[in-house]
C-alpha positions in Angstrom: -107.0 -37.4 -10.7 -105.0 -40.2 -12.8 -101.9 -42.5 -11.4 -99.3 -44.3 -12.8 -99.3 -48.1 -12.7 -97.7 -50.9 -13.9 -99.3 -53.8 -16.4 -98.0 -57.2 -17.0 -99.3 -58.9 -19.7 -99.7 -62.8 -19.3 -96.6 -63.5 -21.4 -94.6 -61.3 -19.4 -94.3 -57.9 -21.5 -94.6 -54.6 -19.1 -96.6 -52.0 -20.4 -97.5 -48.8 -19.0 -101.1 -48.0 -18.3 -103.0 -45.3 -16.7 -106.4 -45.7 -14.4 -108.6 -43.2 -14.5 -111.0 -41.9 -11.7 -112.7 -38.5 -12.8 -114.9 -38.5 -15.5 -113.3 -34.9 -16.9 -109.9 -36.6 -17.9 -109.3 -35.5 -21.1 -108.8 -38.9 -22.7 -112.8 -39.4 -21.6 -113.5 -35.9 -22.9 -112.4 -36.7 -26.0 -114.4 -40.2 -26.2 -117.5 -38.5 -25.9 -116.5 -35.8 -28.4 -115.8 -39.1 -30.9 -118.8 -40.7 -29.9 -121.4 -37.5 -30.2 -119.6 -37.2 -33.8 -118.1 -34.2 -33.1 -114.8 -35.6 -34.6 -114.2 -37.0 -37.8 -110.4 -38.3 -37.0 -111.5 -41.3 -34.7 -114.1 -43.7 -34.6 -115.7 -45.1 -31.8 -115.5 -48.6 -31.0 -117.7 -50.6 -28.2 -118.0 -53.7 -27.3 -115.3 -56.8 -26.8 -116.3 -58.6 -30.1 -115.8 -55.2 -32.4 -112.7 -54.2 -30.5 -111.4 -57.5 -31.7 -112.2 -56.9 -35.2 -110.9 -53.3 -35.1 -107.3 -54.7 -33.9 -107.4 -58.0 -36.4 -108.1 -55.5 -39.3 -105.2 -53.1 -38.3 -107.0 -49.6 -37.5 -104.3 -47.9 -35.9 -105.9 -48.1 -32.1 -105.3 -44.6 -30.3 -106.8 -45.7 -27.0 -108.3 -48.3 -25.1 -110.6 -47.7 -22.2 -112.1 -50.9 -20.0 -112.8 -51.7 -16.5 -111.3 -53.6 -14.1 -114.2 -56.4 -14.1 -113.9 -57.0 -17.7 -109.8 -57.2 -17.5 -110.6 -60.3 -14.9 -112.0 -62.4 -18.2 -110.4 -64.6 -20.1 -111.0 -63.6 -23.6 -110.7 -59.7 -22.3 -107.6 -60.1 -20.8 -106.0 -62.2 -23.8 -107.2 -58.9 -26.2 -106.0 -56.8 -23.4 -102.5 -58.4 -23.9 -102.8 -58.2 -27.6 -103.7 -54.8 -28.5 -101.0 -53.5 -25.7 -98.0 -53.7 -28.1 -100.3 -51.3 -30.5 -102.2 -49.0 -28.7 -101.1 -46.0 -27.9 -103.1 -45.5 -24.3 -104.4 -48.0 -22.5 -106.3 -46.7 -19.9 -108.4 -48.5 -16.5 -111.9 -47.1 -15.4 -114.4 -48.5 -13.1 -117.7 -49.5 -14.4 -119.6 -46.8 -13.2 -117.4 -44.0 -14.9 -117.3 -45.9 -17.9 -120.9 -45.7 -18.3 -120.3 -41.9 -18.7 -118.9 -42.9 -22.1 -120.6 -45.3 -23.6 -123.2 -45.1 -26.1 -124.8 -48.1 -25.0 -127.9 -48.2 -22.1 -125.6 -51.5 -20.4 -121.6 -50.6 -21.0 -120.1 -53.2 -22.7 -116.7 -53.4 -20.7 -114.9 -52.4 -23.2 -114.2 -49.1 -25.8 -111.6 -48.5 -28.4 -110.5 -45.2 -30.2 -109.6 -45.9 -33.5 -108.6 -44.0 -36.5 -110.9 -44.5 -39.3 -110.3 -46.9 -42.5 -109.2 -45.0 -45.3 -112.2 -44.0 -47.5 -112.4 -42.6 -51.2 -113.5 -43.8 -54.5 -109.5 -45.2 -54.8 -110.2 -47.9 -52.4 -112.8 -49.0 -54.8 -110.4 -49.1 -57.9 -108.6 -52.5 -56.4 -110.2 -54.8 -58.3 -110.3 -58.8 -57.9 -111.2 -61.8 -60.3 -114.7 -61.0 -59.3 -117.0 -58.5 -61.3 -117.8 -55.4 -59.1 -120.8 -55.1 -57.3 -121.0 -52.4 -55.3 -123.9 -51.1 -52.9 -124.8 -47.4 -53.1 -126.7 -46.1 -49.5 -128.3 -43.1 -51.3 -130.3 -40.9 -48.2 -130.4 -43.6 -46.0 -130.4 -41.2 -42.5 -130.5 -44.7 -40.0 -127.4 -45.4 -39.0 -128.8 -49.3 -37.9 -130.0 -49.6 -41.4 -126.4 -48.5 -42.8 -124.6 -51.2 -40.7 -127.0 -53.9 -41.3 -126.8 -53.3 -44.8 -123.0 -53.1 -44.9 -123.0 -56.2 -43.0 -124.9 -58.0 -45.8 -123.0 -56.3 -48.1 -119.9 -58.2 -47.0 -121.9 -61.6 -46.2 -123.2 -61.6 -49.7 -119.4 -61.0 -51.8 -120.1 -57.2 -52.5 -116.7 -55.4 -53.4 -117.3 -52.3 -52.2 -120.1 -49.5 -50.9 -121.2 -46.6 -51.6 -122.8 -43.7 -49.4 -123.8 -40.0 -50.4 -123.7 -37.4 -48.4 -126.8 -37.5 -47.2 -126.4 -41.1 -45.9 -125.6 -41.5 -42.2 -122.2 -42.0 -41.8 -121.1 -45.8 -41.8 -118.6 -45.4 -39.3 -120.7 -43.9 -36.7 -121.6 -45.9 -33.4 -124.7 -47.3 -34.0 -123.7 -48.1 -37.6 -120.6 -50.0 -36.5 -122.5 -51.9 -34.1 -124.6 -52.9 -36.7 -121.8 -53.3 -39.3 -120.2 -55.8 -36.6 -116.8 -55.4 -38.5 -117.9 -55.5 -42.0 -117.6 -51.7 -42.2 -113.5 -52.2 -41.6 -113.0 -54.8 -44.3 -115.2 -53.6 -47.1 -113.8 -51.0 -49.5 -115.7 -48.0 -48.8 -116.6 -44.3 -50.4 -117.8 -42.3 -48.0 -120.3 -38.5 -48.1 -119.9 -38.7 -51.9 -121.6 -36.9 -54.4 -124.5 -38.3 -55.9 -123.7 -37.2 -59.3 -120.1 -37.9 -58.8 -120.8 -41.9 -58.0 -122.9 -41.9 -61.1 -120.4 -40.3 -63.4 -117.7 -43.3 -61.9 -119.8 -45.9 -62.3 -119.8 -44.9 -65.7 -116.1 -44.4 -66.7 -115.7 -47.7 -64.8 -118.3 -49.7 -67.3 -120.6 -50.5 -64.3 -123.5 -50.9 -64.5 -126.4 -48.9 -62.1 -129.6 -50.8 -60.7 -131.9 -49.0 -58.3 -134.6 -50.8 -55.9 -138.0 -49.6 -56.9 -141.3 -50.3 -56.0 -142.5 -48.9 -59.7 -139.9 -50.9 -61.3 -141.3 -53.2 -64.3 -138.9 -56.0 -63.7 -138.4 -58.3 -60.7 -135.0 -58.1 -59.3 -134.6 -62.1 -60.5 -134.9 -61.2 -64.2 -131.8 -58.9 -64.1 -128.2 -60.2 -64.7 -126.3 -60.0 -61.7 -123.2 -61.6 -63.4 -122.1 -58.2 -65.2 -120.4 -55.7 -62.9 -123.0 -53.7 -61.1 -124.3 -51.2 -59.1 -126.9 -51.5 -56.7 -128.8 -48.1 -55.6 -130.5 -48.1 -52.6 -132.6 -44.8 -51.5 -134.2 -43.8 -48.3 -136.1 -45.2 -45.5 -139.4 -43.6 -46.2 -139.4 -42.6 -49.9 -136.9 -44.4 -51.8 -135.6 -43.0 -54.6 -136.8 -40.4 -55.8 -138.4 -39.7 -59.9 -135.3 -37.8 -60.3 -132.9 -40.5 -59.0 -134.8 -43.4 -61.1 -134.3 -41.0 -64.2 -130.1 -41.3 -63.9 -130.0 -44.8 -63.2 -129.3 -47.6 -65.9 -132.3 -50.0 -65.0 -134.7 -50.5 -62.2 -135.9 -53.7 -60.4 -137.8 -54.6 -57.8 -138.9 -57.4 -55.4 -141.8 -59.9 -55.6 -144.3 -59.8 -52.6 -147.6 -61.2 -51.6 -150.9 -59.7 -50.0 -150.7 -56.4 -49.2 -147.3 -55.6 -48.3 -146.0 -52.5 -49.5 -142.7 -52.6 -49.6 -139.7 -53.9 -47.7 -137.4 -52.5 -44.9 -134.5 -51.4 -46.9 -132.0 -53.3 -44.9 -133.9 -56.7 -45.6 -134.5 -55.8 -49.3 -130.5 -55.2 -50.0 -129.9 -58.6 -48.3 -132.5 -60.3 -50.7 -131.3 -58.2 -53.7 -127.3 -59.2 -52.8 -128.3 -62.5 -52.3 -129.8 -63.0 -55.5 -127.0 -61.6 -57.4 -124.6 -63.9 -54.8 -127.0 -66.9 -56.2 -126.5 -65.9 -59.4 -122.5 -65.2 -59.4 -122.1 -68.5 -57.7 -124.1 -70.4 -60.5 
C-alpha cells in the first residue's frame, strides 16, 4: 500500500513524494535487485555523506529512499531539499522497512539509486597538464580493498583506474562505501581485458609498473615523474609469473623483520604516495 502526499521544501518548492509501507513495493524490489548486483543500470548508494557526493558529482539520481527520523535532521533535510529538484522519486519509509534494504547491519537513514558514472577507456583519454598515472586493480575479488584503494587513488593525484574483469566491481556497495566518493570523480575503466589495458598503455606511451614481492628494485628507485602505470594483482597471490612477464618493470616495497608482504590496499597508498612525493618535487 503507497499514498500520495505532499512535500514542502524549506524554501517553499512543492514536490511530490510517495511513502511507502510494504516492503514488496516495487521501487524496494528493485533496490535490493541493485544492491544484490543483479543490475548493472543503477548503483546503490547508502549513507547521508555518499548520497551527498553522488548529487554534488551529478549522477543522474533515479530515487531516493529515507525515513522519517532522518528527514527531522538538519543536514538531511537540507539534502532532502536539494536533491528534490533532481530526483526522479523521492520516496518515505519507516526505519524498520528500510532496514529490509540496506546493505548495512545499522541502516544509515538514507539510500540513493543512481545511474552509474560513465566508464570506458575514453574517460581515460582526457588528459591534463599532469603526466598519467593510472592504477590497474588486476584480480583484486574484495570489494573493501577496491574502494580503499580508489580512495587513495584519488588522495594521492592518480588520473585514472583501471580494473579487469576479474576485479570486483568498483561501483558495488561495499566498494563505494569504501571509495567514499572517489569512485564518482576519478576516470574509470571498468571489467576490462587484461590484455587490452596492456596493449593501451602502450599506444598511449605509458609506462607499466607492477607491485612485486620478487621485484629487484625498491619502489623509491623508479621514476614516478614519467607517465605511468601502476599494476596491482590479487589479495592472496599477486601477480602472477605470467602477469610480471608483460609488464615494463617491477618494484617493490622495503620492509623490516619478518613481514611478508603488505595488504594491497596499504601498499597502493605507499606506492601512490611515493610517486605523489616525487611529482610534487
Amino acid at each position: 500500500m503507497q499514498n500520495q502526499i505532499v512535500f514542502q521544501s524549506a524554501i517553499g518548492n512543492w514536490q511530490s513524494e510517495m511513502i511507502i509501507t510494504s516492503r514488496h513495493n516495487s521501487l524496494l524490489r528493485l533496490a535490493r535487485a541493485v544492491r544484490e548486483g543483479k543490475t548493472n543500470d543503477l548503483i546503490f548508494v547508502e549513507g547521508l555523506r555518499l548520497c551527498e557526493e553522488a548529487l554534488r558529482s551529478q549522477l543522474h539520481i533515479e530515487a531516493v529512499i529515507y525515513s522519517e527520523e532522518i528527514a527531522e535532521k538538519d543536514r538531511a533535510a537540507r539534502f532532502l531539499e536539494a536533491v528534490a529538484s533532481v530526483c526522479d522519486r523521492l520516496t518515505q519509509v519507516s526505519e524498520k522497512l528500510l532496514a529490509t534494504v540496506c546493505y548495512t547491519k545499522t541502516p544509515q537513514g538514507i539510500i540513493t539509486l543512481a545511474r552509474p558514472p560513465e566508464s570506458g577507456k575514453t574517460r581515460l583519454e582526457t588528459r591534463d597538464d599532469r603526466p598519467p598515472l593510472i592504477v590497474i586493480m588486476h584480480g583484486i575479488n574484495n570489494p573493501v580493498n577496491v574502494g580503499a584503494i580508489l580512495r587513495s587513488a584519488e588522495a594521492a593525484g592518480a588520473t585514472g583506474v583501471i580494473t579487469t574483469a576479474d576485479t570486483a566491481d568498483p561501483f558495488s556497495p561495499k566498494a563505494l562505501r569504501g571509495a567514499m566518493g572517489s569512485s564518482f570523480r576519478l576516470p574509470i575503466w571498468k571489467d576490462a581485458a587484461f590484455r587490452d589495458v596492456l596493449a593501451w598503455c602502450s599506444a598511449s606511451d605509458i609506462k607499466t609498473v607492477g607491485a612485486d614481492v620478487q621485484a629487484r628494485s625498491l619502489h623509491t628507485e623508479y621514476d614516478w615523474t614519467t607517465p605511468t602505470a601502476l599494476l596491482l594483482g590479487s589479495e592472496s597471490t599477486g601477480l602472477s609469473a605470467e602477469d610480471v612477464a608483460m609488464v615494463g618493470e617491477t618494484v617493490r616495497i622495503g620492509m623490516k623483520g619478518s613481514v611478508e608482504s603488505l595488504n594491497v590496499g596499504v601498499a597502493a597508498a605507499v606506492l601512490l604516495y611515493e610517486a605523489a612525493r616525487q611529482r610534487t618535487r
